[in-house]
One Martini backbone bead per residue (centre of mass of N, CA, C, O) as a GRO file, in nm:
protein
   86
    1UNK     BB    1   1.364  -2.224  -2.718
    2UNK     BB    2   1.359  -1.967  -2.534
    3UNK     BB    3   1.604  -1.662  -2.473
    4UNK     BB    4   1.662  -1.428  -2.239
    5UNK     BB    5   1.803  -1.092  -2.217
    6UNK     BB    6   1.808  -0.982  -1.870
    7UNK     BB    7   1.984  -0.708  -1.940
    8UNK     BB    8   1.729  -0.571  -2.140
    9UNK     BB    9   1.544  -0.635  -1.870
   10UNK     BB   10   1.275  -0.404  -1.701
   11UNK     BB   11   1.085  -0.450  -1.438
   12UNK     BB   12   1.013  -0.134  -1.407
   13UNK     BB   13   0.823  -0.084  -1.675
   14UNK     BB   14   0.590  -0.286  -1.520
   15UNK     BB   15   0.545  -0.095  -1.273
   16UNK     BB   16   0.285   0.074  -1.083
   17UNK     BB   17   0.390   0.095  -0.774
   18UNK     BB   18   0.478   0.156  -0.484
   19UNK     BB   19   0.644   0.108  -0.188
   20UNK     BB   20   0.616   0.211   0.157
   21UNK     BB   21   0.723   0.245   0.511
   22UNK     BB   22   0.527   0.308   0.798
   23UNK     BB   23   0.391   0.483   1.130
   24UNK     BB   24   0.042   0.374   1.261
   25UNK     BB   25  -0.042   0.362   1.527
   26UNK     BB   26   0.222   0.172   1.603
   27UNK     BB   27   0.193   0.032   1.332
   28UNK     BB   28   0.334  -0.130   1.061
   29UNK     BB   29   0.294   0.039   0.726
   30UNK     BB   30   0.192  -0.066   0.406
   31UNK     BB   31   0.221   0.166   0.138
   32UNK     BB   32   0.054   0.256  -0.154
   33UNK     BB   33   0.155   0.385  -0.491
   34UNK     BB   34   0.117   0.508  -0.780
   35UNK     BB   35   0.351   0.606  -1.052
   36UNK     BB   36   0.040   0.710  -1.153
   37UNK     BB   37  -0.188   0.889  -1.150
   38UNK     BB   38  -0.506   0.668  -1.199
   39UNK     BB   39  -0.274   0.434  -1.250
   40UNK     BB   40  -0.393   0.239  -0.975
   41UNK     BB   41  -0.268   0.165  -0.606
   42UNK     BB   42  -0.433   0.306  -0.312
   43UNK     BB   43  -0.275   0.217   0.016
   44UNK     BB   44  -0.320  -0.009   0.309
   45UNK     BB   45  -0.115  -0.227   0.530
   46UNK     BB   46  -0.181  -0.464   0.793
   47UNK     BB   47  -0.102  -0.709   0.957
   48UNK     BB   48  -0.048  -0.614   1.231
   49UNK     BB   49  -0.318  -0.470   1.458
   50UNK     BB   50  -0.348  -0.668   1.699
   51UNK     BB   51  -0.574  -0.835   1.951
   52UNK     BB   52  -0.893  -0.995   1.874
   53UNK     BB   53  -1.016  -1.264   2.007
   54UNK     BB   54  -0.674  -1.423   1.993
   55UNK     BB   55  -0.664  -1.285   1.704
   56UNK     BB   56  -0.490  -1.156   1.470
   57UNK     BB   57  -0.477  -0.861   1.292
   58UNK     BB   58  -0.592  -0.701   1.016
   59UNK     BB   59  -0.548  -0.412   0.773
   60UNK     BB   60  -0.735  -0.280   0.479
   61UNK     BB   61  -0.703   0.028   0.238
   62UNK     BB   62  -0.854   0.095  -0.107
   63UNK     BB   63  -0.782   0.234  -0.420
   64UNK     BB   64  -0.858   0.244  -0.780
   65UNK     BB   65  -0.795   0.520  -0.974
   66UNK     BB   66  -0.708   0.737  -0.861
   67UNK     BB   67  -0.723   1.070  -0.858
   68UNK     BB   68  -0.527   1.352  -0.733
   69UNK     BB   69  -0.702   1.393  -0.540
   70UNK     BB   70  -0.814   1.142  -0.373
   71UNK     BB   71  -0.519   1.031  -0.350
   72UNK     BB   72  -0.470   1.266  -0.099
   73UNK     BB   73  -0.715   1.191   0.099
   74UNK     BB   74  -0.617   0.887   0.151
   75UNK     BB   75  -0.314   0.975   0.265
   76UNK     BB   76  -0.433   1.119   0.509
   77UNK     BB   77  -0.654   0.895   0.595
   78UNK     BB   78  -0.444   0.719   0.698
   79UNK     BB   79  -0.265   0.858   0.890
   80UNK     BB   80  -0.533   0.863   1.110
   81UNK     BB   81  -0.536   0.604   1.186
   82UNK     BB   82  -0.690   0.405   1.470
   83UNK     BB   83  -0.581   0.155   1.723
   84UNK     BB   84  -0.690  -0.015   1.958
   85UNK     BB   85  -0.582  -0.122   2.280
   86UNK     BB   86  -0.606  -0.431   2.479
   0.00000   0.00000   0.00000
């Protein structure tokens, strides 16, 4: 049986993206960004904006190992996503 020194073991070591939440048209989106441009996933998830055709609606959008270009055009166009209310 191994036991490991939880003392010396740091899981943000081993952690790629950061995540935090924020307001985008009306509805609370997690973000995600890679702690290292190039390397990981830079993206949106809405768990829920709205209700279409009597089911909750969800919805993500994401790219893996963007450039630091495409990851600024990205987290720009994330900004701007509009969802209609029914």
């Amino acid at each position: 049986m191994i036991i490991m020194n939880t003392k010396s073991w740091d899981p943000d070591k081993f952690r790629k993206n950061n995540i935090y939440w924020d307001t985008i048209s009306g509805y609370e989106a997690k973000i995600i960004i890679p702690i290292r441009s190039g390397q990981g996933t830079t993206g949106v998830y809405f768990d829920s904006c709205g209700v279409y055709y009597n089911q909750k609606a969800n919805f993500n959008l994401y790219g893996n190992n963007l450039n630091p270009t495409h990851q600024k055009e990205l987290l720009l166009a994330i900004q701007t996503l509009k969802f209609k209310k029914e």
